[in-house]
C-alpha positions in Angstrom: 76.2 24.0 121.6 79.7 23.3 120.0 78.5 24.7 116.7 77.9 27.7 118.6 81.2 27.9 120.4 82.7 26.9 117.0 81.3 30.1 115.2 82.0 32.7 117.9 85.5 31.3 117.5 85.6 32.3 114.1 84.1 35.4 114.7 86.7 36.2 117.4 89.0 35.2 115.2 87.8 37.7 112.4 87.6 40.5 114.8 91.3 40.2 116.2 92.9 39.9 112.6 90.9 43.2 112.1 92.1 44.4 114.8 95.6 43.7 114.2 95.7 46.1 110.8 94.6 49.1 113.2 97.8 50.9 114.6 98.1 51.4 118.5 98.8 55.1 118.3 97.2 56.1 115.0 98.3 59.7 115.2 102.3 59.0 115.5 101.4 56.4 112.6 100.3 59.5 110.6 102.9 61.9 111.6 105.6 59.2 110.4 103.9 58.3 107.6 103.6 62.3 106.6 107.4 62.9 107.5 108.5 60.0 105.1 106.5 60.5 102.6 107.0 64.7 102.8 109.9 64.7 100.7 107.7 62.7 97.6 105.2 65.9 98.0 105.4 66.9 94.7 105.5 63.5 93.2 102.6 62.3 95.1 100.6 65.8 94.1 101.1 65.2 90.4 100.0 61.6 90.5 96.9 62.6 92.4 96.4 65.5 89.5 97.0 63.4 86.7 94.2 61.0 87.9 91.8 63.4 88.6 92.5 64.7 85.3 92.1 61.5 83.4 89.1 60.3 85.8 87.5 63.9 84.2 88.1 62.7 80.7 87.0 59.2 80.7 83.7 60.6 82.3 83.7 63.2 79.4 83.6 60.6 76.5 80.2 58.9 77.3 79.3 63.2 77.1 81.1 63.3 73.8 79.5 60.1 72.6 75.8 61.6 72.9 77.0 64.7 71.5 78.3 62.3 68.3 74.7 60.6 68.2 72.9 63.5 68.0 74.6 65.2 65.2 74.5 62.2 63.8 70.3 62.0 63.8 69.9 66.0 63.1 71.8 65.3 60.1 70.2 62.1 58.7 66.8 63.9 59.4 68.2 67.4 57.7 69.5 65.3 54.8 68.5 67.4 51.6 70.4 64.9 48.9 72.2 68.1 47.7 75.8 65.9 48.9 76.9 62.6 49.4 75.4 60.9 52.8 78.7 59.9 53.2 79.9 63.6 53.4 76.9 64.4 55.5 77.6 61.8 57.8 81.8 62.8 58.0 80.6 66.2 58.9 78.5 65.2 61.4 80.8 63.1 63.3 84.1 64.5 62.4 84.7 66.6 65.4 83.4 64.1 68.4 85.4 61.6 67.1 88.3 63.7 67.0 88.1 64.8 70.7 87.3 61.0 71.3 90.7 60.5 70.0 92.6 63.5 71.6 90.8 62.2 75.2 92.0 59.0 75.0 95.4 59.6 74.1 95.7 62.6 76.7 94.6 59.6 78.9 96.7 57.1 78.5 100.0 59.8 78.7 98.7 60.5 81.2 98.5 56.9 83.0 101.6 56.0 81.6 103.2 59.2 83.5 101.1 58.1 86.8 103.1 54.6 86.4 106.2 56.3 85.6 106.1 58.6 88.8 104.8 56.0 91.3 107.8 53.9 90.3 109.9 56.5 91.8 108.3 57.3 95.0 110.4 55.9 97.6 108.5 55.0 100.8 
C-alpha cells in the first residue's frame, strides 16, 4: 500500500513539474514573444533559410554518392584498355566528388553564418 502511495507521488510530482513549463495564458505568451522577437524578423528568417538550405544539401550527398558509384561500375565494366584505369577512373568520379566538395563547403558557410546570426539575436 505505501509503495503505491509512494509511486502516485512521484507521478504527481511528474505531472505538476510538467505542468509548470505550460504558460497560464498561452496566447499573451505568444503575442509577447512575437512582439519581442518582431524586430529580429529578418535575422530569424535567414537562419531558418540557411538551415533549410544546408539540411537540403546534406540530404543531397548520400544522392551524389550513388551517382559517384555508379559511374564508377559503368566505367570499370566499359573499360576498353585504350587509357590508363587511372584516367578512366578520374573521369568517372571527377565531377561527384567535386559537388561533394562544393556541398560541404556551401554547408559549413553556411552553419558558420547560422552561428554568426543567432549570436546576434537579442531576445
Amino acid at each position: 500500500m505505501r509503495k503505491n502511495k509512494k509511486k502516485n507521488n512521484e507521478q504527481n510530482n511528474d505531472i505538476l513539474s510538467f505542468s509548470q513549463d505550460i504558460p497560464k495564458n498561452t496566447k499573451e505568451t505568444i503575442k509577447r514573444l512575437t512582439k519581442r522577437l518582431g524586430a529580429q524578423y529578418k535575422k530569424l528568417l535567414a537562419v531558418g533559410l540557411s538551415v533549410l538550405i544546408s539540411t537540403a544539401a546534406y540530404a543531397v550527398i548520400p544522392l551524389i554518392i550513388g551517382e559517384a558509384i555508379d559511374n564508377l561500375v559503368n566505367a570499370t565494366r566499359s573499360y576498353d584498355g585504350s587509357v590508363s584505369i587511372l584516367s578512366t577512373v578520374m573521369n568517372a568520379l571527377a565531377m561527384p566528388v567535386l559537388m561533394i566538395v562544393v556541398l560541404s563547403i556551401g554547408t559549413s558557410l553556411l552553419i558558420c553564418s547560422n552561428t554568426s546570426l543567432l549570436a546576434l539575436v537579442k531576445i
